[in-house]
C-alpha positions in Angstrom: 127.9 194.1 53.3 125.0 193.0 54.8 125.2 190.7 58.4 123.3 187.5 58.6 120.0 187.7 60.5 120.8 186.5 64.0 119.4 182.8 65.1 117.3 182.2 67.8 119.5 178.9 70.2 116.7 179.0 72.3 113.5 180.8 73.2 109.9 180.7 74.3 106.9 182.5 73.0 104.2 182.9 75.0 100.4 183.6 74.4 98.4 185.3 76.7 94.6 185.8 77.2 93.1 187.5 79.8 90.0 186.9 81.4 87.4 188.2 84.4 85.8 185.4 85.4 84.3 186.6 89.0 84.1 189.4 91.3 86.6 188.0 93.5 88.7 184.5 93.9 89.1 182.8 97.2 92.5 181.6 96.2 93.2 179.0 99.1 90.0 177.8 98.6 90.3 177.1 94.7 94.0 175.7 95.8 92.2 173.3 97.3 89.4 172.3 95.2 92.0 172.0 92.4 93.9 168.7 91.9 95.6 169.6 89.4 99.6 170.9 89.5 99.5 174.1 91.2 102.1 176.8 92.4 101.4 179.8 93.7 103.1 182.9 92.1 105.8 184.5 93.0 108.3 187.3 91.2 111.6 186.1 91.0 114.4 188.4 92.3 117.3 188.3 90.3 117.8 191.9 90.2 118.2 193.3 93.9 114.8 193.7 94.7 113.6 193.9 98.6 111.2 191.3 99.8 108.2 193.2 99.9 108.2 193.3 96.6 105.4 190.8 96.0 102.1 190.3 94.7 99.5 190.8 97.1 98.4 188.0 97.3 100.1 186.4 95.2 97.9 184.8 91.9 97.5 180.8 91.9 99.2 179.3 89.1 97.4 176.1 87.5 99.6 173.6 85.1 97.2 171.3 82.9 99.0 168.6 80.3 97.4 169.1 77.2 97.4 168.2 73.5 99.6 170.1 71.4 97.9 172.5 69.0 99.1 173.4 65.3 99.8 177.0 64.4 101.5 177.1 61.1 104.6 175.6 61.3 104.5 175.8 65.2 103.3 173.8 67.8 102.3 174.8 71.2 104.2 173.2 74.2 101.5 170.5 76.1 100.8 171.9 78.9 99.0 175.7 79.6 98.9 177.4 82.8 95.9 179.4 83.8 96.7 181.9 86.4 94.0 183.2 89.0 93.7 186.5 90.5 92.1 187.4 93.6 90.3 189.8 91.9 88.7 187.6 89.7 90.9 187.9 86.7 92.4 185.2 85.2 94.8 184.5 82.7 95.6 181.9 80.1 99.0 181.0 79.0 100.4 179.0 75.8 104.1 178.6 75.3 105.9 177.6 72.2 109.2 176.7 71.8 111.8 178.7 69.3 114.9 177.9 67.5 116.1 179.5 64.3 116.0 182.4 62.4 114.5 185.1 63.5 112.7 186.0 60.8 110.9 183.1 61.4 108.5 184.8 63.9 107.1 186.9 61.2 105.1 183.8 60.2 104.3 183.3 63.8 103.0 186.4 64.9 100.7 186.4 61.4 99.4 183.4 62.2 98.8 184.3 66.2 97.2 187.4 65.2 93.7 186.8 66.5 94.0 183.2 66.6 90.1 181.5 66.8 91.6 178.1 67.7 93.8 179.3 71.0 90.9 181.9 71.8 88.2 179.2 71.8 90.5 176.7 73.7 90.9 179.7 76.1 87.6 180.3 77.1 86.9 176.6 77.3 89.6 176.2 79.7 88.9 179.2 81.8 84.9 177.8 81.9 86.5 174.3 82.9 88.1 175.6 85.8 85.5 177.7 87.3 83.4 175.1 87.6 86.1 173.2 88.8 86.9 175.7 92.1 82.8 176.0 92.5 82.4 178.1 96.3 85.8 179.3 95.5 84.2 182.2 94.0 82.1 185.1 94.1 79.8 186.0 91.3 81.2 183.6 88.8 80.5 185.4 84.8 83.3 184.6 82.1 83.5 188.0 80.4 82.2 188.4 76.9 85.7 190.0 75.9 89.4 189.0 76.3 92.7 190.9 76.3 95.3 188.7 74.1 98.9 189.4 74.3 102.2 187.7 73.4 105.5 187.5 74.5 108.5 186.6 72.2 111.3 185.5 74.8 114.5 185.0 73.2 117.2 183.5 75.8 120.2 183.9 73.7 120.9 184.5 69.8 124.1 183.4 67.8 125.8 184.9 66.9 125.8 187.0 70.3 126.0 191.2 69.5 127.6 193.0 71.5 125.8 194.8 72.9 122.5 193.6 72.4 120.6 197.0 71.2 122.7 196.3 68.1 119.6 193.9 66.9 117.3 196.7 66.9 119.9 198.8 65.2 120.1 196.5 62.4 116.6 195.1 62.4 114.1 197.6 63.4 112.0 196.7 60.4 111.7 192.9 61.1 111.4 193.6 64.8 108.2 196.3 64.2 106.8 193.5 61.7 106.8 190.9 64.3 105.0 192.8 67.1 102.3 193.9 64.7 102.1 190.9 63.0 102.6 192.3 59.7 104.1 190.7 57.1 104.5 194.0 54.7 107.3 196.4 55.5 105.8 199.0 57.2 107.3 202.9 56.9 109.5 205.0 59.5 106.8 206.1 61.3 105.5 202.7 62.3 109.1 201.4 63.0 109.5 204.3 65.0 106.9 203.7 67.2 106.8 200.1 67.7 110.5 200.4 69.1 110.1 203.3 71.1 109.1 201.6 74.7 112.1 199.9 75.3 114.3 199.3 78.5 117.7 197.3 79.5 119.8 196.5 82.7 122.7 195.5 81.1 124.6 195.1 77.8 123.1 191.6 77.2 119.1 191.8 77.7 116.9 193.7 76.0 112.6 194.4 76.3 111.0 196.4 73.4 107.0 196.4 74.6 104.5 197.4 72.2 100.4 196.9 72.6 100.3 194.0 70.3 103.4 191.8 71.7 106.4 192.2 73.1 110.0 191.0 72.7 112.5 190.0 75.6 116.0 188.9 74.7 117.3 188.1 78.1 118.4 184.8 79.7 116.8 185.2 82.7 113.4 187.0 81.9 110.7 185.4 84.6 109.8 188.5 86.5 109.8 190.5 83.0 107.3 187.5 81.6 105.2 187.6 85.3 104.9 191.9 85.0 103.7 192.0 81.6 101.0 189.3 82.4 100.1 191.2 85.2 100.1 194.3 82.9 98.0 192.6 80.3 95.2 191.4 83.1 95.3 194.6 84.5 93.8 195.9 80.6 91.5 193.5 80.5 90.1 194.6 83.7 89.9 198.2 83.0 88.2 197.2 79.8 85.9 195.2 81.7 84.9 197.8 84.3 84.4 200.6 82.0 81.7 198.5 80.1 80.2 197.5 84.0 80.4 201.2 84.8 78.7 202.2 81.6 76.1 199.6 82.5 75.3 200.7 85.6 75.3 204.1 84.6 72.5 203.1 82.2 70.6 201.8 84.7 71.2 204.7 87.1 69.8 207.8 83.9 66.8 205.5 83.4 66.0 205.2 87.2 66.4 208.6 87.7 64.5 210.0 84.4 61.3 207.6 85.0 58.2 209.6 85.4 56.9 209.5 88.4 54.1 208.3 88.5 55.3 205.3 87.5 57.5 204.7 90.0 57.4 203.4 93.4 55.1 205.6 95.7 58.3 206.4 97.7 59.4 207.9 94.2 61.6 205.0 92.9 61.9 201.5 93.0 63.9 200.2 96.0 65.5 197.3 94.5 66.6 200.0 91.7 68.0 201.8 94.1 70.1 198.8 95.5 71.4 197.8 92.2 72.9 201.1 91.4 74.5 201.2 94.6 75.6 197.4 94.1 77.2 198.4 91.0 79.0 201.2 92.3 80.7 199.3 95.5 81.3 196.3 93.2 82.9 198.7 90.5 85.1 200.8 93.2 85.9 197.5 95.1 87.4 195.9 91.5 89.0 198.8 90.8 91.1 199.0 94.0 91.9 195.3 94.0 93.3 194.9 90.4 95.3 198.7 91.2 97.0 197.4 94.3 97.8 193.3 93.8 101.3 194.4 92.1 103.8 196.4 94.1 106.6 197.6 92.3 108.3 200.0 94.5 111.1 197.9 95.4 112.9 197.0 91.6 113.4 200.2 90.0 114.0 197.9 86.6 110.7 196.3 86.8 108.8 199.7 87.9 110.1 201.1 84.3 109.2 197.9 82.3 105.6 198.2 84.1 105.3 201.8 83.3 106.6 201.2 79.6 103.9 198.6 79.7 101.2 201.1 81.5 102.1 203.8 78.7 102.0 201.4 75.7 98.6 199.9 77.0 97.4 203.6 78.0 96.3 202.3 81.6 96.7 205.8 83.1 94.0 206.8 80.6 91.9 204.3 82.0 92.1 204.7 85.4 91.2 208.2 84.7 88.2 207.7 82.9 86.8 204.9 85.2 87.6 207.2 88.1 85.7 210.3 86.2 82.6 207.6 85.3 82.7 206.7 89.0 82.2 210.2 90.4 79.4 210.4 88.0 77.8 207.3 89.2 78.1 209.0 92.8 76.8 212.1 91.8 73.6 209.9 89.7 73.2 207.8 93.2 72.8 210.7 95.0 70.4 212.5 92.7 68.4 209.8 93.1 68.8 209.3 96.7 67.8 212.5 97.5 64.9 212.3 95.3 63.7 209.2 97.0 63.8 211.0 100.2 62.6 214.1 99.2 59.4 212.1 98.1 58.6 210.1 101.0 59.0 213.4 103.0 56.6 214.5 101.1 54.5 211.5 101.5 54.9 211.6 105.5 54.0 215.2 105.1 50.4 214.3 103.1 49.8 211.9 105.3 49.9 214.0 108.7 47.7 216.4 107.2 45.1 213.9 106.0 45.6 212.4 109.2 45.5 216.3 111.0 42.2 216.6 109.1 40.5 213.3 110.2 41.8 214.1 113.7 39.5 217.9 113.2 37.2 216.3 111.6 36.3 212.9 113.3 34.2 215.0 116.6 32.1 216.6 113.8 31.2 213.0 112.4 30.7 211.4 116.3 28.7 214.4 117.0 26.2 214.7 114.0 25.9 210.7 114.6 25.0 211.4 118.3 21.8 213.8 117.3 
């Protein structure tokens, strides 16, 4: 006989979009400029963690009221938060309310699939409030992209199984098709996969994290909600620098393959030369901020749901690549460094002879003039 599907009592679906907006945030600075509700961020312990583990420094949290928006037969709660990262990330959050049946999130995840209306809202807010913490940052530029992600939080179902992996047990196939937003039934393979990055710390809670979405049945799932923001920021980022590096990389071939007499008579450009390295600090700087604002060392529960998060998101491919594209830039930058040197040796070396030469050849000219 086949079960009822499980209801939702109550729940919270949230919809993320992640932003770089600067190259860095002076976050008591923008607490300041904003007036606005405002908390800054903090992980909740509830499972034993010691107190360093902590952001560092911890993001700036901003609460606007808002209209509500339609989507489908949903609403979206009125207010957003838009959180701020010293690094210059930022991230806007959407939250709608849930009750009943939980198939009713495969409508909802269809219709949040690549949602224009919350994406142009988004960068409209995210616009709003950098002008709105002006000095507050450096080298203020709204990327062209955005990392979306959402979050179905499910606080408690009825009725209650016991234990909890029981739901995936019995609806793997609904589960996949709402966290990739697919309202077909997809094959074993899919199902498979979709469910495979999945973590609990007791009978009662349960996170299954795919790229697309997530699910978290668990009453008290704050710190589960704050790690795979910071996850999803943390994508966005390495998306972000990997185009910059790219760029700069660009910038560093054509530099160095520029003929030469069409360069600078020191052999290249000096402002070039001050870009590239520009780009490469900047790059290296980002990279180590956004790699080391989330400690996780000290809650063994939330280091696995971070590195389920990492895997599904393939961060440690990222890191590994902008590392690689980074040595490269070095090793371009110092191509061309040494080639700017080696030419203006050259250059002091033409001019001591020519200057050797006038020095052998200036008595000859006084003399001749003398007779």
């Amino acid at each position: 006989m086949l079960k009822t599907m499980p209801e939702i009592s109550r729940g919270t679906c949230y919809v993320l979009f992640a932003y770089d907006i600067a190259f860095s945030i002076d976050l008591n600075l923008a607490e300041r400029r904003i007036k606005d509700v405002t908390q800054r961020e903090t992980i909740k312990h509830k499972r034993r963690a010691p107190q360093y583990f902590q952001y560092q420094p911890p993001p700036l949290r901003v609460t606007h009221g808002v209209e509500s928006l339609a989507i489908g037969n949903f609403h979206t709660n009125p207010v957003v938060d838009i959180v701020l990262y010293d690094f210059g990330g930022a991230s806007v959050v959407y939250s709608i309310s849930l009750e009943g049946p939980l198939s009713h999130l495969l409508s909802l995840s269809h219709d949040l699939y690549e949602n224009l209306l919350l994406l142009n809202d988004s960068r409209r807010r995210v616009e709003q409030i950098l002008d709105a913490i002006g000095s507050a940052v450096s080298k203020p530029s709204v990327s062209p992209f955005v990392e979306d992600y959402v979050i179905y939080r499910i606080d408690s179902l009825k009725p209650q199984p016991k234990p909890i992996t029981e739901v995936v047990g019995e609806y793997r196939q609904t589960l996949t098709q709402i966290l990739r937003a697919e309202t077909r039934e997809l094959s074993e393979d899919e199902v498979s996969d979709a469910t495979s990055r999945r973590i609990s710390f007791g009978a009662d809670d349960l996170t299954i994290v795919d790229w697309n979405s997530a699910i978290v049945i668990d009453p008290e799932a704050e710190d589960i909600v704050a790690v795979l923001e910071f996850a999803n920021v943390e994508l966005m980022e390495m998306r972000y620098l990997d185009q910059r590096i790219d760029s700069a990389l660009t910038l560093a071939y054509d530099t160095l393959s520029r003929q030469p007499w069409r360069r600078f008579p020191f052999g290249s450009d000096p402002g070039e030369l001050q870009r590239v390295a520009q780009w490469q600090v900047d790059s290296a700087i980002l990279f180590e901020g956004v790699n080391n604002s989330l400690k996780l060392l000290g809650d063994q529960y939330l280091a696995r749901l971070y590195r389920a998060a990492a895997d599904r998101f393939h961060l440690a491919e990222w890191d590994a690549t902008i590392l690689r594209k980074l040595q490269t830039l070095d090793g371009i930058y110092s191509k061309i460094s040494d080639l700017v040197t080696a030419r203006r040796m050259e250059l002091l070396e033409w001019i001591i002879i020519v200057l050797i030469a006038v020095s052998i050849a200036l008595p000859f000219f006084v003399g001749f003039h003398g007779h």
